[in-house]
DOMIMI-550028 format. One record per atom (N, C-alpha, C, CB): x, y, z; residue in one letter. Coordinates in steps of 0.05 Angstrom, whole numbers, plus 32768, in hexadecimal, padded with zeros to 4 digits. Glycine has a CB too. Layout:
<recs>
XYZA ...
</recs>
This chain:
<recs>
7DE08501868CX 7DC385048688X 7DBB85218688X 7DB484F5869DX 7DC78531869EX 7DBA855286A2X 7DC185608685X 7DCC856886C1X 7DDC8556866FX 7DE285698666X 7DD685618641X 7E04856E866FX 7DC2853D8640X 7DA985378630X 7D9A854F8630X 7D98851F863BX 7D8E8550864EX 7D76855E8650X 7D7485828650X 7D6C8553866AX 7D918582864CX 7D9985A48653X 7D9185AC8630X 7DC685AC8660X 7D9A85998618X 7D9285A08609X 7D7F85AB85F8X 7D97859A8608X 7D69859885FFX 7D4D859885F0X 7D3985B08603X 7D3E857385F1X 7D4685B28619X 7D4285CB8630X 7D4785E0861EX 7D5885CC864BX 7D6485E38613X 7D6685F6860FX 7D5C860385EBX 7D7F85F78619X 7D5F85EC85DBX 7D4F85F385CCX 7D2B85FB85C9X 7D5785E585C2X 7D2085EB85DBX 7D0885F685E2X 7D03861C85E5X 7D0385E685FDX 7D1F861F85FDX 7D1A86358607X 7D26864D85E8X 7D2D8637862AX 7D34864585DEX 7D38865485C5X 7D1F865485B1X 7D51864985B6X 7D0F864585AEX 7CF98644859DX 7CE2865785A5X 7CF08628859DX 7CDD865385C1X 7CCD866E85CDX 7CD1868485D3X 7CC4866D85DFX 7CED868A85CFX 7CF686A185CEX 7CF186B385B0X 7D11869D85D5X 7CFF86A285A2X 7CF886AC8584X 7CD386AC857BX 7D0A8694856DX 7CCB869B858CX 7CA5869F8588X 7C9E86B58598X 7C8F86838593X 7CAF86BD85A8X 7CA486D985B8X 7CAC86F485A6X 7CB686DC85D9X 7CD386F385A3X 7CD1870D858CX 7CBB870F856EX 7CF0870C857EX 7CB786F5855FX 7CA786FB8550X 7C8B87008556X 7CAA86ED8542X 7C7E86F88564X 7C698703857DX 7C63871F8576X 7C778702859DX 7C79872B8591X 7C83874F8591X 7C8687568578X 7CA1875985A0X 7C97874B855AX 7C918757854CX 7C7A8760853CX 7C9C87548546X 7C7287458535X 7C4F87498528X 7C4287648536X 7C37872A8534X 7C4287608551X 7C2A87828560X 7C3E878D8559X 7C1D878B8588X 7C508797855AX 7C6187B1854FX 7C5287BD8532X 7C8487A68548X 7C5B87A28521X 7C5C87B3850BX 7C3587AE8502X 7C7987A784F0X 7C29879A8515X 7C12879D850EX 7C0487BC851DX 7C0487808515X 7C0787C7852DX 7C0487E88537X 7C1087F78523X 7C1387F18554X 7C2C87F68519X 7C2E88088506X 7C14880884E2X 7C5087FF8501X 7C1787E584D5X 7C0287E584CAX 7BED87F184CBX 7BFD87D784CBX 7BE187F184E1X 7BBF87F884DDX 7BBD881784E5X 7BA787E384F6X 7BD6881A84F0X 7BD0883E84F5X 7BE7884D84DDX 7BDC884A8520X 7BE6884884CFX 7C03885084B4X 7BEE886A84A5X 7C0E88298492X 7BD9886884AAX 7BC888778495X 7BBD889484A4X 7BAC88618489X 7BBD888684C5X 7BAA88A084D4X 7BB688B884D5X 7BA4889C84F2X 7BA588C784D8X 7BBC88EA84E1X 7BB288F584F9X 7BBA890A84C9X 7B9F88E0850CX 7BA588E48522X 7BBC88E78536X 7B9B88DB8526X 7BC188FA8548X 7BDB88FD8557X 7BE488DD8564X 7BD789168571X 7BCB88DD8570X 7BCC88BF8582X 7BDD88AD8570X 7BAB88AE8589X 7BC488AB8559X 7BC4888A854EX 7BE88890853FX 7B9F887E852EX 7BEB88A0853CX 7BFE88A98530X 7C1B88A8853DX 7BF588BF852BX 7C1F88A88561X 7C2888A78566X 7C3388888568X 7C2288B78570X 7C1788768569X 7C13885C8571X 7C2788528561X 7BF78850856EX 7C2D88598538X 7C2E885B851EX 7C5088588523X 7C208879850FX 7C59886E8533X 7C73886C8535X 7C8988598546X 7C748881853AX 7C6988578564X 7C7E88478579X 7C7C882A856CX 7C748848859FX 7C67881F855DX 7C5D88038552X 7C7688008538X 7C3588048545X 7C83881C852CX 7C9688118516X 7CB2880F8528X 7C99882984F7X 7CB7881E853DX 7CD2881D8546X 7CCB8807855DX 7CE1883D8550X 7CB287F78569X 7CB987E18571X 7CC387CC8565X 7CAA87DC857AX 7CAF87C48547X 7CB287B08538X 7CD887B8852BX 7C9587B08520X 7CDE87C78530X 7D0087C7851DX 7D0F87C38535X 7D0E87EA8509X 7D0487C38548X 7D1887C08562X 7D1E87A28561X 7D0987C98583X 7D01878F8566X 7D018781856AX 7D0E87698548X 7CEB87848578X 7D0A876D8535X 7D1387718522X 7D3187638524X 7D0F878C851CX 7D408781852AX 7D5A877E8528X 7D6A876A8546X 7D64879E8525X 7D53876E8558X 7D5C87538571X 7D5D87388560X 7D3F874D8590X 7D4587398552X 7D41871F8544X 7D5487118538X 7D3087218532X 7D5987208525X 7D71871F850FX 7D8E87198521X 7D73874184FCX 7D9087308534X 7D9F87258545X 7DAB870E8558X 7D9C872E8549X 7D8F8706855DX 7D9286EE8574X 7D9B86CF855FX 7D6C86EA858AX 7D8386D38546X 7D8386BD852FX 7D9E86BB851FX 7D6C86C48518X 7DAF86CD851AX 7DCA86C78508X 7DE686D3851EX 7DC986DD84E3X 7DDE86EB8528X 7DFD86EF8530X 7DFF86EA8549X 7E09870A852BX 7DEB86E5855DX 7DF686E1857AX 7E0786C2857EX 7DDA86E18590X 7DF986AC8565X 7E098696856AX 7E21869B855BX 7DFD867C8562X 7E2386A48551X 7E4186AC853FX 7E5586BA8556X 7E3A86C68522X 7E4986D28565X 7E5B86CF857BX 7E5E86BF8587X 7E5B86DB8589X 7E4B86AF8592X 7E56869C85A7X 7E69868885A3X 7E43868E85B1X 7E61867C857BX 7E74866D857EX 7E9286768578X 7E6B86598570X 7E9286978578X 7EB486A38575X 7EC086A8858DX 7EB986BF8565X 7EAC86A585A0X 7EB1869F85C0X 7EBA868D85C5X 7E9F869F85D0X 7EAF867085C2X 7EB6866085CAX 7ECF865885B5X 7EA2865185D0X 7ED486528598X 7EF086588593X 7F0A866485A1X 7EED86648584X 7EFD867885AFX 7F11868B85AFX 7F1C867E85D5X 7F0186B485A9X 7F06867385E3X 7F0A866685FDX 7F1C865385F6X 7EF2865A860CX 7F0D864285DFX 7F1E862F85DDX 7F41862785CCX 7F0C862185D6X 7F42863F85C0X 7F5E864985B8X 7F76865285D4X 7F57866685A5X 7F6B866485EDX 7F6C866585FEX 7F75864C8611X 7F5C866F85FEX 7F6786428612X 7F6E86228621X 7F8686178611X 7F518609861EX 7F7E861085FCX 7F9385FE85EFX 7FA9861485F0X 7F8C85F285CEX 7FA8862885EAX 7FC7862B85EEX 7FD4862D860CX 7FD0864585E0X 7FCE862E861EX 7FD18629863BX 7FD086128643X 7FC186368649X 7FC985F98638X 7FCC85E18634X 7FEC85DB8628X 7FB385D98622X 7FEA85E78615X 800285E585F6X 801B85EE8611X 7FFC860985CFX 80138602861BX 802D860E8632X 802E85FB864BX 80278632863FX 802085F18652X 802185E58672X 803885C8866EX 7FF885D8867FX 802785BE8652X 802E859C8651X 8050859B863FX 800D8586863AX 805085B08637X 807085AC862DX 808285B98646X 807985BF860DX 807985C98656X 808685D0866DX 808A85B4867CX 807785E6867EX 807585A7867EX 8079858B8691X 8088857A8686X 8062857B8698X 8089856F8669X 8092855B8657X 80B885668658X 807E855D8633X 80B78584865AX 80DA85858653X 80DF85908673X 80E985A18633X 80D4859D867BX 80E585A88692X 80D6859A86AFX 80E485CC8691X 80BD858C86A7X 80C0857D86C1X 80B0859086D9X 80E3857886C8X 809F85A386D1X 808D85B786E8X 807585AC86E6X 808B85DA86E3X 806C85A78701X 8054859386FFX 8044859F8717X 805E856F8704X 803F85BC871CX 802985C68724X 802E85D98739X 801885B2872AX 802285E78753X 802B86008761X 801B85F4877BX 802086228753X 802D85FB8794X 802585FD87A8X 8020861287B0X 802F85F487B3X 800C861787C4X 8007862C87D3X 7FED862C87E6X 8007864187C0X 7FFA862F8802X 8014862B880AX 8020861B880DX 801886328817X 803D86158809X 805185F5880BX 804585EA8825X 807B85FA880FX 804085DB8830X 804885D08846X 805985BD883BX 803385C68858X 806F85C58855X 808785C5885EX 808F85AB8861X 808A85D48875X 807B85988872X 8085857C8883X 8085856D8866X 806B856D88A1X 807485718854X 807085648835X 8094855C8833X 806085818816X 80A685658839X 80C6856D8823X 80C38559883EX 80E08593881AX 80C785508852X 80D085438865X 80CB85218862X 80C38550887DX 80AA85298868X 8099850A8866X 80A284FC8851X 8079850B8861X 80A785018840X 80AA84EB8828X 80C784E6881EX 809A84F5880DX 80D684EA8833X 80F584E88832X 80F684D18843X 81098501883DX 810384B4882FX 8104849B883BX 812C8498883FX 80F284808824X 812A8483884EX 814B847E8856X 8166847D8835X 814A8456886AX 816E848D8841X 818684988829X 817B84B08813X 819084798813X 816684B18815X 816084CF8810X 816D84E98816X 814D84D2881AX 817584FA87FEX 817485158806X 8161852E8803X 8186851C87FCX 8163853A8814X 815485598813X 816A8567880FX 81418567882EX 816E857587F7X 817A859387F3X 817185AA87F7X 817F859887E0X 817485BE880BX 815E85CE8809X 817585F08812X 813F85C08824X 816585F78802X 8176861487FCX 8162862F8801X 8181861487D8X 816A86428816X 815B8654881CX 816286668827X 814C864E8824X 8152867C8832X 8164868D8845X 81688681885DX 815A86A7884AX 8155867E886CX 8147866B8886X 812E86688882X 8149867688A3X 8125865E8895X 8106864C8893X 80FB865988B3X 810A861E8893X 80E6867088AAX 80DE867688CAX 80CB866688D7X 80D3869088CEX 80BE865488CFX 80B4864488DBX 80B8862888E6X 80A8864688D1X 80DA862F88E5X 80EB861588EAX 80DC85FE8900X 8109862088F8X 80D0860E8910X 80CB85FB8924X 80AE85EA8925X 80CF860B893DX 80A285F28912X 808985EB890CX 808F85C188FAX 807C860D88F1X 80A385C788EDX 80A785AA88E0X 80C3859E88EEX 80AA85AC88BAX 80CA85AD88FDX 80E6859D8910X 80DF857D890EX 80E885A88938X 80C98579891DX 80C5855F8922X 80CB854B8906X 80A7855C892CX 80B3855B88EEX 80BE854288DAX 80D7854588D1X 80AF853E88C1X 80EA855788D1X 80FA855A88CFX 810E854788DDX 80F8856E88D2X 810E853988F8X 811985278902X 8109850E88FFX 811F852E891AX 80FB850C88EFX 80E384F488F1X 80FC84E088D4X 80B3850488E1X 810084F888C0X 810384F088A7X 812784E988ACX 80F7850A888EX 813884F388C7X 814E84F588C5X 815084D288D4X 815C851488D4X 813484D088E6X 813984AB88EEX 812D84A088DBX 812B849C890DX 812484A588C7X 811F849088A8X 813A849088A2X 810A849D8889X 815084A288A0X 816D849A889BX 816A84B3887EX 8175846F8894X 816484C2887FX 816584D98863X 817E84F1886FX 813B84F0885DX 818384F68861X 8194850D8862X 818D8527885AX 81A885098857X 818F853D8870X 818085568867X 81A1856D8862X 816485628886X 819B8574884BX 81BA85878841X 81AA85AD883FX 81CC85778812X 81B185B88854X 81AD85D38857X 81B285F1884FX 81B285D28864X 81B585F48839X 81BF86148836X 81AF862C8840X 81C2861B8819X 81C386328858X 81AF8650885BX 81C78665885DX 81978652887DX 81BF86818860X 81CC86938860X 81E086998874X 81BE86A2885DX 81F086AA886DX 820986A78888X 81FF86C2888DX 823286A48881X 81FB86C988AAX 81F186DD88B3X 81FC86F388B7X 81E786D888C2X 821486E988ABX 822B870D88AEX 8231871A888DX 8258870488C1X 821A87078882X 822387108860X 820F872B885BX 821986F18843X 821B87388842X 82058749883BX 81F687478831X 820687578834X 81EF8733882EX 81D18727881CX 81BF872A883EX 81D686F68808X 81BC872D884FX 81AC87238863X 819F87458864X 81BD87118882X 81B18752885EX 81A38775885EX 81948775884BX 81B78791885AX 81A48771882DX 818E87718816X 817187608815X 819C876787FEX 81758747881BX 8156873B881BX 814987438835X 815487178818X 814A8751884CX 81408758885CX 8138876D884CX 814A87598872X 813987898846X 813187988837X 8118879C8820X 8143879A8831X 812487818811X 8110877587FEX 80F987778810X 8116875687F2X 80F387668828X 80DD875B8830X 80CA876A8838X 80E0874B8841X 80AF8778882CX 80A3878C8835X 808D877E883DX 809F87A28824X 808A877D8862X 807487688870X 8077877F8882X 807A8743887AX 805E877D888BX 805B879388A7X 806E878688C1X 8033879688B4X 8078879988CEX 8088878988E9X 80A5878388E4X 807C876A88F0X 80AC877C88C4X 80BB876B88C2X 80D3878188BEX 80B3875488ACX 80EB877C88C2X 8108878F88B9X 811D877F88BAX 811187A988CDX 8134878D88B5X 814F877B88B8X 8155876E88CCX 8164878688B5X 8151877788E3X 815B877088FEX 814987548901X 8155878C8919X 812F875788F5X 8120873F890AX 811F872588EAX 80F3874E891DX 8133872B88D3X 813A871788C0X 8150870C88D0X 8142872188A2X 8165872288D4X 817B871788E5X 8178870288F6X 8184872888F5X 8163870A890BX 815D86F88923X 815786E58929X 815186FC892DX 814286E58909X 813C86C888FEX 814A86AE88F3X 813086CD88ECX 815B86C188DEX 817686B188DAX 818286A588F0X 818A86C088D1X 818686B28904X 819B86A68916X 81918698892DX 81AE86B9891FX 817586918929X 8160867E8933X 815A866A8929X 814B86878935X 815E866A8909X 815B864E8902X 817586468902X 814D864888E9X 818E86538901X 81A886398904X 81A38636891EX 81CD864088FEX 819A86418933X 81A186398953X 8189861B8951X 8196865A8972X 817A8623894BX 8165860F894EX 817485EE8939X 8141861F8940X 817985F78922X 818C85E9891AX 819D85D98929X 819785F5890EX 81B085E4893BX 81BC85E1894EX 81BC85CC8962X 81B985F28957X 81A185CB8969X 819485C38982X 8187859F8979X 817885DF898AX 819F859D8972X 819885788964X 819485628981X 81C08567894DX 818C85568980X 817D854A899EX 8193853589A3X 8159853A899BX 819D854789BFX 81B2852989C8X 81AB850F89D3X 81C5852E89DBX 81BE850589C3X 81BC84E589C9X 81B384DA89B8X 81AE84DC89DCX 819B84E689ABX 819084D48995X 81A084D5897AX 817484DD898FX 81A584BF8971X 81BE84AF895FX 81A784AA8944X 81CF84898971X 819A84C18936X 818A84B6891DX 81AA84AF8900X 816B84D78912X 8199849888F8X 81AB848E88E0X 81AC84A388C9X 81A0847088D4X 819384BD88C0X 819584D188B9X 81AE84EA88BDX 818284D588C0X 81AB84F988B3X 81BE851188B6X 81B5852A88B1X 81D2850F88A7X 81BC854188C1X 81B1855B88B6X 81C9856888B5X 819B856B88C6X 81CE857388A2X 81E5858B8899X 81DB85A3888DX 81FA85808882X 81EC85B38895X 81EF85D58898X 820685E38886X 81F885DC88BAX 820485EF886DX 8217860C8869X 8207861A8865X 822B86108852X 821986318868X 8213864C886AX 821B86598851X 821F86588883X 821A866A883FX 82178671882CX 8218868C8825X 820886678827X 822486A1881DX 822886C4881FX 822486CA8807X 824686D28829X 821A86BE87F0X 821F86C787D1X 820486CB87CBX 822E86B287BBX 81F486C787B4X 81DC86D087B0X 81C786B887B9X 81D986D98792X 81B786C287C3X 81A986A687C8X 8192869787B7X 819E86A987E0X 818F86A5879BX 818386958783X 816A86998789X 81898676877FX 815B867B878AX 813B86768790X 813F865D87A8X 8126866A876FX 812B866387B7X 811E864887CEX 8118863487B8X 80FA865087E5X 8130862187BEX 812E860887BFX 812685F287CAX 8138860487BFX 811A85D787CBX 811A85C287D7X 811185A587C5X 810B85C887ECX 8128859B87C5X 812B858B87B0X 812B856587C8X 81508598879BX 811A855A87BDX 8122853987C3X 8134852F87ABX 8104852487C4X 814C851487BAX 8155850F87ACX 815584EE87B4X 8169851F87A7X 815984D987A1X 815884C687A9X 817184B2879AX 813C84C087A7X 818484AA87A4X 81A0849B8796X 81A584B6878AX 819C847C877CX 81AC84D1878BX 81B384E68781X 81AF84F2876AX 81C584E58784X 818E84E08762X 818484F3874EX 816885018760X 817A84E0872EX 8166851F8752X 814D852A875FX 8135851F8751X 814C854A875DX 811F851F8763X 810C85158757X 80EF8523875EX 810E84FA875CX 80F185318775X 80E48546877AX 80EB855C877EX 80D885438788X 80DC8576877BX 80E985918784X 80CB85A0878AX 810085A28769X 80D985BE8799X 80CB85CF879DX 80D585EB8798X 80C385CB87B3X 80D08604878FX 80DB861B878DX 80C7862E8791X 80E8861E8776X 80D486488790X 80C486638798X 80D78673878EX 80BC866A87B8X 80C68690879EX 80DB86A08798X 80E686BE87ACX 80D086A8877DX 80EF86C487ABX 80FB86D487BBX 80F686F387B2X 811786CC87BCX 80D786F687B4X 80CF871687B5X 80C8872587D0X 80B6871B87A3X 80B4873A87CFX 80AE874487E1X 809D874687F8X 80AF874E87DBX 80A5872D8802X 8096871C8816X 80AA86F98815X 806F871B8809X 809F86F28829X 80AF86DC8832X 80A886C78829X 80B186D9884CX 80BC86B2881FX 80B3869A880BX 80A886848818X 80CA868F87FBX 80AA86878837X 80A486698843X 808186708836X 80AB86628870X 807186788835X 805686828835X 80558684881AX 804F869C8844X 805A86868802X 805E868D87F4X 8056867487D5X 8075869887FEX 804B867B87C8X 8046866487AAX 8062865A87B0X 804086758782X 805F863B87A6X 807B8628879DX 806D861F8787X 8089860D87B4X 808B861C8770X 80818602875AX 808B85EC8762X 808A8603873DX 808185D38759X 808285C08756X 809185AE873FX 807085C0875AX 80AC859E8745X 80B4859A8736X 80AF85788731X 80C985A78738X 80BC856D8717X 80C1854F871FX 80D9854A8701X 809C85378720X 80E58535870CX 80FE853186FBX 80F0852886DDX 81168516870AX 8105853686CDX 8107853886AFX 8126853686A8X 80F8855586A3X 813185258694X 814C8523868EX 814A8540867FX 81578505867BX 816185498691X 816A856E8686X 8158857D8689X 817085758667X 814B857486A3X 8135858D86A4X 812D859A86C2X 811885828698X 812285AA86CEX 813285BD86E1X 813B85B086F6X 812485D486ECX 812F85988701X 813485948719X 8160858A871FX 8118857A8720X 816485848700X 817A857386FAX 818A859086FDX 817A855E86DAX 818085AD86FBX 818B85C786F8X 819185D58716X 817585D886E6X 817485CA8725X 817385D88734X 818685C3874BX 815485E28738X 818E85AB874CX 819C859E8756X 81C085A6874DX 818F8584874FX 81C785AF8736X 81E285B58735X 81E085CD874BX 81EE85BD8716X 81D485E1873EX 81DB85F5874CX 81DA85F9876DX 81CE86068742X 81CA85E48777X 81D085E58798X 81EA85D48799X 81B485D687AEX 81F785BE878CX 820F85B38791X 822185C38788X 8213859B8788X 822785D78778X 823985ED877FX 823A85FF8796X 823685FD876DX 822486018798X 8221862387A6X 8231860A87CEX 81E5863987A7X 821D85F987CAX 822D85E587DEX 824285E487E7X 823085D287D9X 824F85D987CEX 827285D587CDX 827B85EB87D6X 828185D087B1X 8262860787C6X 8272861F87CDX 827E863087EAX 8263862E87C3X 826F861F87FEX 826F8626881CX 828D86138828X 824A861B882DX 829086348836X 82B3861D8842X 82A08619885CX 82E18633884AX 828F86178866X 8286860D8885X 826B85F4887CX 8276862F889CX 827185EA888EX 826985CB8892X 825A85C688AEX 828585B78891X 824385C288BEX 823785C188D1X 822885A788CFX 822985D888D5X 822E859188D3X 8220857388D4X 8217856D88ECX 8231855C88CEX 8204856288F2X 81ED855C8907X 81E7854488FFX 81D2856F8908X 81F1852E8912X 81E7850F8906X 81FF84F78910X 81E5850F88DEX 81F484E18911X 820284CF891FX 821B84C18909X 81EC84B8892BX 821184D188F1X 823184C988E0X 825284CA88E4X 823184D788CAX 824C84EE88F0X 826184F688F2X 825985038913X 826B850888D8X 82748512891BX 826E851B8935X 826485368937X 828585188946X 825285438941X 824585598949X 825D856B893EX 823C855A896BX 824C85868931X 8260859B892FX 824D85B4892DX 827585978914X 824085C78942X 823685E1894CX 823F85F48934X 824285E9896AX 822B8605892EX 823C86258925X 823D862B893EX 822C86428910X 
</recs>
């Protein structure tokens, strides 16, 4: 209904506009008229400001009547060329590769909560400093019976100097990336005895490049959700994630090989879970 009444609004208000410039013009050029002949200074002056009002207003006229809608409507073309092609880019990104929008910021417990029994989490990173903030769902999703598969960094590699370096955050340096690292395997570590969840959490450690922050759901061992970031200058837990969802041959099916290599690629093995028996870094 508001956008009926917005119309006839607005044509009204265009009609009195154009009855006002022609208005202003008539006294323009009617002052120039009647004083065109005097050689008084005054009337004479009147003579000049009455011809350069009426051409002012004149050329607004002309203006507002043919070319202001002509811009607008190469404006709005030009918006709407704009859109569609950012449309044209979004929806073939989704249709082949399966990216279906951006987080920011991830929350974290999201990759947990929605992991049902025989589920996997793949999740690939440096460490997670806020490990202790989602611990809980983290064991919530391991008594639904899901399995959580870990890549983090081995803390004696030289990748742990280089991405400390990268990270330009006030406070932050190598020593207290280090510290961190070797806070989330301890906490890792610290699997609650006695309790026998039908879940599993596993641990490698990893010295080679560490790619992009991963976290992929998988369900019967196809992925079907994911999350990614990236690894600039500042820390990814905080950081934009995309959003993925499965497409035959499309990233998530990509981003799932490459954590089952880099996997395989770790000769150390750390399982936490009533499958197999306890094994500590």
């Amino acid at each position: 209904m508001n956008s009926l009444k917005s119309k006839p609004a607005g044509g009204l208000r265009r009609k009195i506009k154009g009855l006002i410039m022609f208005f202003l013009f008539v006294i323009g050029y009617g002052l120039y008229f009647v004083t065109r002949k005097s050689e008084n200074f005054f009337l004479e002056l009147i003579n000049h400001i009455g011809l350069f009002f009426s051409a002012v207003v004149l050329v607004h006229f002309i203006y507002w009547l043919l070319l202001k809608k002509e811009e607008q409507q190469a404006l709005e073309i030009k918006v709407t060329n704009a859109v569609q092609t950012t449309i044209d880019k979004i929806i073939p990104a989704y249709q082949k590769w399966g990216f279906n929008g951006l987080h920011y910021p991830l929350d974290f417990t999201i990759l947990f909560d929605k992991l049902t029994q025989d589920d996997e989490l793949l999740w690939l990173d440096t460490y997670a400093p806020a490990l202790n903030s989602y611990l809980p769902s983290i064991y919530e999703a391991l008594e639904r019976g899901a399995t959580i598969k870990i890549l983090a960094l081995c803390p004696s590699c030289e990748i742990v100097k280089y991405r400390a370096q990268e990270i330009q955050q006030i406070g932050f340096d190598e020593d207290s990336f280090l510290d961190g690292l070797k806070n989330f395997i301890k906490v890792l570590g610290r699997y609650p005895k006695g309790i026998k969840f039908p879940g599993q959490l596993r641990l490698r450690l990893y010295d080679n490049l560490p790619c992009i922050p991963m976290y992929i759901q998988c369900r019967a061992g196809i992925p079907i959700i994911g999350h990614t970031s990236f690894f600039l200058g500042e820390a990814s837990e905080k950081f934009v994630h995309l959003r993925w969802t499965y497409k035959d041959g499309g990233m998530l099916e990509r981003f799932k090989l490459y954590f089952d290599n880099k996997w395989e690629g770790c000769k150390n093995d750390y399982i936490y879970g009533s499958k197999v028996e306890n094994r500590r870094p």
